[in-house]
C-alpha atoms as one frame of an Amber mdcrd trajectory, in Angstrom:
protein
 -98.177 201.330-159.089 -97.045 199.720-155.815 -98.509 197.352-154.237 -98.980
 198.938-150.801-100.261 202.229-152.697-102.979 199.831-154.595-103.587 198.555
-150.889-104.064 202.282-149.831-106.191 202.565-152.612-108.343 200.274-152.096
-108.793 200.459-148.126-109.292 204.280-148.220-112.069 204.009-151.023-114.090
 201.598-149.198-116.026 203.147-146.529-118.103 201.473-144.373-121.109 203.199
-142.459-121.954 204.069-139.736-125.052 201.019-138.813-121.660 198.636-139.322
-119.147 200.063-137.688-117.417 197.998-135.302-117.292 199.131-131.815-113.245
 199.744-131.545-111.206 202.135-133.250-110.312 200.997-136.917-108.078 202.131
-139.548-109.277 202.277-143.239-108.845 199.077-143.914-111.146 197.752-141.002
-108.271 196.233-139.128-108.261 197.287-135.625-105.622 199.797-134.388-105.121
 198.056-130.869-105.926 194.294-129.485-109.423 193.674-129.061-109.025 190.842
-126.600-106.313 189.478-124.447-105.710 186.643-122.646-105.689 188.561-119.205
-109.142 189.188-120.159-110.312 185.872-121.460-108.957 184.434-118.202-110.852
 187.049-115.860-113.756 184.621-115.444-111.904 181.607-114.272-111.125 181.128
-110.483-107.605 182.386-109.248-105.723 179.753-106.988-104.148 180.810-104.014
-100.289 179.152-103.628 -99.269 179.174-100.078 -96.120 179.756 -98.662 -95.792
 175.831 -97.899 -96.476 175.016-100.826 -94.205 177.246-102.521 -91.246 175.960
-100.095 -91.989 172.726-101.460 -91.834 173.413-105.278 -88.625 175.138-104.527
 -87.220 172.354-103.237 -88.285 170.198-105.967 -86.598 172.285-108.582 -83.548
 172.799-106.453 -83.893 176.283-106.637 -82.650 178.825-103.677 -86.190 180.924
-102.784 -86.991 184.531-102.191 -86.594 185.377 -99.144 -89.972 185.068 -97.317
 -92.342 188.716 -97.366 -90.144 189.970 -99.813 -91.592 191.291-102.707 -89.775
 189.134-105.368 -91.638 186.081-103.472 -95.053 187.997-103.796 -93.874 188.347
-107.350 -93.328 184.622-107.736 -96.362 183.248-105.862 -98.214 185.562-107.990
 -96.448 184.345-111.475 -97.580 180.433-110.208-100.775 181.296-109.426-101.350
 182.786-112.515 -99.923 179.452-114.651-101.927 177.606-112.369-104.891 179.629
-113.624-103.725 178.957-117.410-103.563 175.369-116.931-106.627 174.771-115.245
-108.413 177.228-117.872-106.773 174.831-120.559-107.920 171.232-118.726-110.920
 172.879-118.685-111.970 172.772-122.495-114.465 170.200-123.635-112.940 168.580
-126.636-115.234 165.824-126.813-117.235 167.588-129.448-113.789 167.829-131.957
-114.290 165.304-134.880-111.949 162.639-134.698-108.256 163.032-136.177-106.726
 159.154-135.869-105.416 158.815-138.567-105.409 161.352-140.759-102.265 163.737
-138.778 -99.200 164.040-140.244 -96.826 161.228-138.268 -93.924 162.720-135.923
 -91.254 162.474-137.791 -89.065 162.541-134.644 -90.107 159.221-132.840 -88.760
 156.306-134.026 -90.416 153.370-135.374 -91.531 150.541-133.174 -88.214 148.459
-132.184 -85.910 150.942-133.339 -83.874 153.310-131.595 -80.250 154.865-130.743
 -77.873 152.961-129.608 -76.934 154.285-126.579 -73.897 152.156-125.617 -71.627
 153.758-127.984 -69.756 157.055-127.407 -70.565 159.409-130.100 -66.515 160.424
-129.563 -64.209 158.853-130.115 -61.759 157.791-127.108 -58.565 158.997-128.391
 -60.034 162.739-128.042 -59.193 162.447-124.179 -61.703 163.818-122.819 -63.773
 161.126-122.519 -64.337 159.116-119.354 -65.300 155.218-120.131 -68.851 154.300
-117.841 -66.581 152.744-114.835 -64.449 155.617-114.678 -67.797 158.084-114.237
 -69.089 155.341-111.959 -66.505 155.304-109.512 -66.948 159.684-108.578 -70.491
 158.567-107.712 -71.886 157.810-103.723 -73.707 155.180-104.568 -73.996 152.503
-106.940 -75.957 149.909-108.135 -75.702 147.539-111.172 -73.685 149.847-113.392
 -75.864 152.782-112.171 -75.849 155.379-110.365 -78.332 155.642-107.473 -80.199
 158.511-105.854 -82.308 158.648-103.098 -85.158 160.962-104.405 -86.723 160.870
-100.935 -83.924 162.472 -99.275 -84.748 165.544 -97.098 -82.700 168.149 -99.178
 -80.389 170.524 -97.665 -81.061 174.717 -97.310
């Protein structure tokens, strides 16, 4: 006999009254047939921040992205998006995990940092310079603006351009 016909078996011979039935639709296993929470829902409680249009303008220049236009409805759409991970986040800083027992110590190191004093050396080209496509660090220097000390330099404070 398969096993999914001894699970069939098994879930359709086990009944389970009425006094414990659970208040959403179940199959006959128990297992419910839709979600019985979501995260819409777990969220409803928690206050919804408002983004204005300001602020908006500003994020959009920090990620160098070109806005919707403003009252259109894909910039509704976006506010709305931000103000709803805005709502996630907050939801998440506000957890109390005071009360969660102490793990120092006893995770499971990540295996992608390196070790104290260690590292890649980042001088090197990982290609090698016969491939001709590589540009040495003075070459790439010289297409830059602005210079300073073998690096490049960018004014962060700049007013950017629409």
């Amino acid at each position: 006999m398969s096993a999914s016909r001894t699970a069939f078996r098994l879930c359709s011979s086990a009944r389970i009254s009425k006094k414990h039935r659970p208040a959403f639709d179940t199959d006959d296993c128990a297992l419910p047939r839709n979600p019985t929470w979501s995260v819409d829902e777990l969220l409803s409680s928690y206050p919804k921040p408002t983004i204005d249009s300001k602020t908006l303008d500003h994020l959009r220049r920090l990620s160098a992205l070109t806005p919707p236009e403003e009252g259109s409805e894909a910039r509704q759409q976006l506010t709305q998006q931000l103000e709803d991970l805005v709502k996630l986040v907050e939801a998440v800083k506000m957890v109390d995990t005071r009360s969660l027992a102490s793990t120092e110590g006893t995770s499971i190191p990540d295996g992608r940092i390196w070790a104290e004093g260690a590292g890649i050396e980042i001088q090197g080209s990982p290609r090698s310079q016969e491939e001709g496509d590589v540009l040495d660090q003075a070459k790439l220097l010289s297409y830059a603006a602005r210079t300073e000390n073998g690096l490049y330099l960018v004014d962060a404070d700049r007013k950017n351009k629409k």
